[in-house]
N, C-alpha and C positions, 0 to 999 in steps of 0.2 A: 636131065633127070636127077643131079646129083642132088638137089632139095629134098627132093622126097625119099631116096634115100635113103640120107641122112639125118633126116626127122628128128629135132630135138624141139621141143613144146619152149622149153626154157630161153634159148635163143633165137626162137622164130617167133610163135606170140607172144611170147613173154616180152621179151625185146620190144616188139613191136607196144606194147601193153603200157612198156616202162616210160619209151619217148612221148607215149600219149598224153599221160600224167605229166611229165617235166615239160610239154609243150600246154599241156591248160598252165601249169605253174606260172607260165612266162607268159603267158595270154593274161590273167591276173596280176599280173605286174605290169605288164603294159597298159591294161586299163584302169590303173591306177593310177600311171604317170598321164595320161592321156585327158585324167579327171582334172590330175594335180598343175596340170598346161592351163587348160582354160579356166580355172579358176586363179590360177598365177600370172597369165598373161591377157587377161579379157581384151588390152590396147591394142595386142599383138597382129599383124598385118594379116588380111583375111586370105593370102595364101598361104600360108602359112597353116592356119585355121582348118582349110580345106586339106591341106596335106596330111595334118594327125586322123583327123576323122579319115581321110580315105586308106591310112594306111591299117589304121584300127577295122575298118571294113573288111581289105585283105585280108589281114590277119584272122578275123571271127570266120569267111569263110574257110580260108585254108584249115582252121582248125576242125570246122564242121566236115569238111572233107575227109580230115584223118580217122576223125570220128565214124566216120560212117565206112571208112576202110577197115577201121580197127574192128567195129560189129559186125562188119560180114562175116571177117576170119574166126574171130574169138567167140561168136554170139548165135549169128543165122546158120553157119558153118559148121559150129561144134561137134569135134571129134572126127570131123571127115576130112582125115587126113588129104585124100586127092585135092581137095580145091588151092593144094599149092601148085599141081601139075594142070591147073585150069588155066587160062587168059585170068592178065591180073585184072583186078576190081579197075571199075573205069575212073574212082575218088583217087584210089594211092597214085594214079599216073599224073591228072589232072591237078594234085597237089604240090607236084611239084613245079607244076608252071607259076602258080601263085606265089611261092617262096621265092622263086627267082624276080615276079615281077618285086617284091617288096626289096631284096637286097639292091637291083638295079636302081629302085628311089631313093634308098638310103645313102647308095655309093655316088649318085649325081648330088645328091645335094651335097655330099661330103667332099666330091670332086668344085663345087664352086667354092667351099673353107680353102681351097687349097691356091684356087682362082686368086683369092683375095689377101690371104695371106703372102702368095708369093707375087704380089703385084700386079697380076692378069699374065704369069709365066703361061705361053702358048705351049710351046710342047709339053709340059709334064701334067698340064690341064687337058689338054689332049689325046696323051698317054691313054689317063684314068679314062676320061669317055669310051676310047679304042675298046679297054678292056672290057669296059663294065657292058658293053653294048655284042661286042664278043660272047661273051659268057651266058647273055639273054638268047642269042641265035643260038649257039648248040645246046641249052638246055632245051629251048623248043624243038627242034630237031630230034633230042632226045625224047621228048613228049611223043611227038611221033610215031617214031623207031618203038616206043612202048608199045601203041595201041595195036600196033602189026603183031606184038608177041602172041604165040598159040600157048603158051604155056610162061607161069611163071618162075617154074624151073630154069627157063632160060633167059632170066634178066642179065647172066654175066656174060652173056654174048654182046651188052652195050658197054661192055667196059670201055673202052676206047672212047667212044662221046661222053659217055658219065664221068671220065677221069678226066677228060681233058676240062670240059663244064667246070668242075671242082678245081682243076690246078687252076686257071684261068680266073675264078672268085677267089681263091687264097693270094694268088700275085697281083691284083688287086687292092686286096686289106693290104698286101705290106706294101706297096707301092704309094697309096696313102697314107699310112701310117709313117712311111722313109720323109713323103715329100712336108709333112705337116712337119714334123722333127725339124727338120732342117732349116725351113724357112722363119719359123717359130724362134729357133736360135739366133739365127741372124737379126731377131729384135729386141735382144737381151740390150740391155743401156749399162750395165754396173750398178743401178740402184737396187738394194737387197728385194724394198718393197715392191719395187716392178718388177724386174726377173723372177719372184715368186710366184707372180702370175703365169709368165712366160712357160716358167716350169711345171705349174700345175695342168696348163694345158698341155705342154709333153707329154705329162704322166698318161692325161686321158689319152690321146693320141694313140699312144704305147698300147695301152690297154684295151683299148674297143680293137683296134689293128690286129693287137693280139690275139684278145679272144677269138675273134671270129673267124682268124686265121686257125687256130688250135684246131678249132671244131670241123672245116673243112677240110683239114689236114685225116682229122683223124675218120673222116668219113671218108675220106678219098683212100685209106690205108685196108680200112675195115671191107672197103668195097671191094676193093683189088685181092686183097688176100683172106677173105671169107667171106664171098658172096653166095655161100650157102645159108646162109641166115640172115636176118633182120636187123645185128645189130646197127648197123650201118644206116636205114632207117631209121634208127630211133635217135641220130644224134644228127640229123638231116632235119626231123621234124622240129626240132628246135633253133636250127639255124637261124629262119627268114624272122622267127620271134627277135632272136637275139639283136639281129641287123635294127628290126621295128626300135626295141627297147634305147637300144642304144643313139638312134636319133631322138625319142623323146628328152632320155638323160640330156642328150648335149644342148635340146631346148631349155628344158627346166634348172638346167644348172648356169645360164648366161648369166643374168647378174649375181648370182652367189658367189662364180668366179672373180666376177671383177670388185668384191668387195658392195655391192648396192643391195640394195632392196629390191620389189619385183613389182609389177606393175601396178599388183594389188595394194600394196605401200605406198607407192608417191608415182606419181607421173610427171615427174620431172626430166624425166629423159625420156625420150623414144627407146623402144626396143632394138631396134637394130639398126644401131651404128656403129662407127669404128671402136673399139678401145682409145688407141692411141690419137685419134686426129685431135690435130691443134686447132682450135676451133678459134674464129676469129670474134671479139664483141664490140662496137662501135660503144663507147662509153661516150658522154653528155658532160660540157659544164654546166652550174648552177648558176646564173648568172646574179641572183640577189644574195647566194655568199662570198661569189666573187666581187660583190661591190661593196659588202660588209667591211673585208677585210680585204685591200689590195696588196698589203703586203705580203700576205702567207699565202705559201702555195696553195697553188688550185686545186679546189676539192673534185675530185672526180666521183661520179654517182652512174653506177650503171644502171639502166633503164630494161635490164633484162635480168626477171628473177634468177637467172641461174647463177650467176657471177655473183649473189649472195651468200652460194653452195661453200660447205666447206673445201673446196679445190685447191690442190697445192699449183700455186704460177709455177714457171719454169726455174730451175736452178740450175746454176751451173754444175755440170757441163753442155745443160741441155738450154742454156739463155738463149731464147732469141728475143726478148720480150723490149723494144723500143723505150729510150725513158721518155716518160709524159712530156707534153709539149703545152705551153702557153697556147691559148687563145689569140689570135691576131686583131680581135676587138671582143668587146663582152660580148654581141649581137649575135658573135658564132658559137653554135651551140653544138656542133662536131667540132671533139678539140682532138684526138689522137684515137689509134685504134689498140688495141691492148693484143695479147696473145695469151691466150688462157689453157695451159697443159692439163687435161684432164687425164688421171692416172689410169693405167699407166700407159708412160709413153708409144706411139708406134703399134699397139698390137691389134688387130684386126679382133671384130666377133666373131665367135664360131660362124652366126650365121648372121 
């Protein structure tokens, strides 16, 4: 009973009022990047396609849910104070299963960046599944344990599921954010222009890990030590956007990082490949200027527009690049294979 109580407009609706508006804010921004995907990547693999549109669906309904929590209290409700000592709205409970189902997409897919990055490392890919799968069971448990409430006075009696729910998504972000850092380093070369890459995807790393750790953090604080109010709520309601957001960003920014264009540009490369793989090209002699001119070297002509690309070959200390080989008669038309380092060296795509 201590909600009612202690009744203050300003940290229970109000709160609740604030997260609503900063969770459209971030809905708007999400469907923004969501526009700005498939007109940047029209090439892009049709799962991929289906993962933004479904996670933009969550998202619209989760919002639609807040919305229609926030109207009961602030709107159908008005002034009558008891409908905080009422069973909570069926929208605020069932909302939060939706935010969990989106961070749980966000965190797999950011659990295979880390697959790939660290070579297909089983345990620490493991790890993140354990967690992120973890933290979807006691949320739902926690959904549960909601609808049994007679009163929403008494939401701090789920403290222990709600805290654990939230420690469990914060350890998580930094256990992703640790394992991306790490692995990411370990494919620094010494080249300024490559390790700038290397480094900009730290940054990100750093900063998605971070943020969303923050926010959890501080929902998990607010909940624990003043869960007689809503603020706690309103920095919950922006989480699952946040998660949303931030896997768009790491879509829409794939070639920006690596220095190219976007699909919409050139489609000269597929969307999703390595950074770093040394890609192999079977290069061609010409056989009528190789009988032009016997004495000069042999002209080599690759038969694959990309090796026309401005791509820097390998340099020492990164040479593996074979020198060209003579022909063993004009007739043969495979003379050597080339090795062509497409910048920069070694670094996986986000995705």
């Amino acid at each position: 009973m201590e909600l009612a109580t202690t009744f203050n407009k300003d940290n229970t609706f109000g709160a609740a009022f604030a997260g609503f508006a900063a969770s459209s804010i971030c809905l708007g921004v999400l469907s923004t990047q969501a526009y700005t995907y498939f007109k940047r990547y029209p090439l892009d693999k049709l799962f991929y396609k289906y993962l933004v549109v479904g996670l933009w669906l969550i998202e619209v309904a989760d919002q639609v849910l807040i919305a229609h929590a926030v109207y009961t209290y602030l709107v159908s409700n008005w002034g009558i104070v008891t409908i905080l000592i009422a069973p909570p709205v069926w929208s605020l409970i069932l909302q939060i299963t939706f935010g969990v189902i989106t961070g749980t997409i966000v965190k797999l897919n950011f659990a295979l960046r880390v697959w790939r990055c660290s070579k297909q490392n089983v345990w620490v890919t493991g790890l993140i599944f354990l967690l992120t799968f973890a933290e979807l069971a006691i949320a739902c448990v926690y959904t549960v344990k909601a609808f049994q409430l007679t009163s929403l006075a008494n939401i701090a009696d789920m403290k222990a599921v709600g805290s654990l729910s939230l420690g469990i998504g914060m350890a998580t972000d930094v256990v992703i954010a640790a394992a991306l850092c790490f692995f990411l380093r370990n494919l620094r070369t010494g080249h300024r222009k490559d390790d700038s890459v290397v480094n900009s995807l730290i940054i990100y790393a750093i900063s998605t890990g971070g943020l969303t750790s923050v926010i959890s953090l501080t929902t998990l604080i607010l909940y624990n030590f003043m869960p007689d109010n809503f603020i706690f709520m309103a920095f919950y309601f922006v989480l699952s956007k946040i998660y949303a957001n931030s896997f768009l960003a790491a879509l829409n920014t794939r070639r920006v990082s690596r220095g190219r264009g976007t699909d919409a540009e050139t489609n000269t490369m597929p969307t999703f490949l390595m950074v770093g793989k040394v890609t192999q090209r079977t290069v061609h002699l010409d056989p009528e200027n190789q009988a032009t001119s016997s004495s000069s070297p042999t002209k080599i002509e690759s038969k694959n527009p990309i090796t026309s690309l401005p791509y820097n070959r390998c340099q020492p200390p990164l040479c593996c690049c074979p020198s060209p080989r003579r022909a063993s008669s004009p007739s043969t038309t495979t003379a050597t294979t080339r090795h062509l380092l497409v910048p920069p060296p070694h670094i996986y795509f986000l995705f």
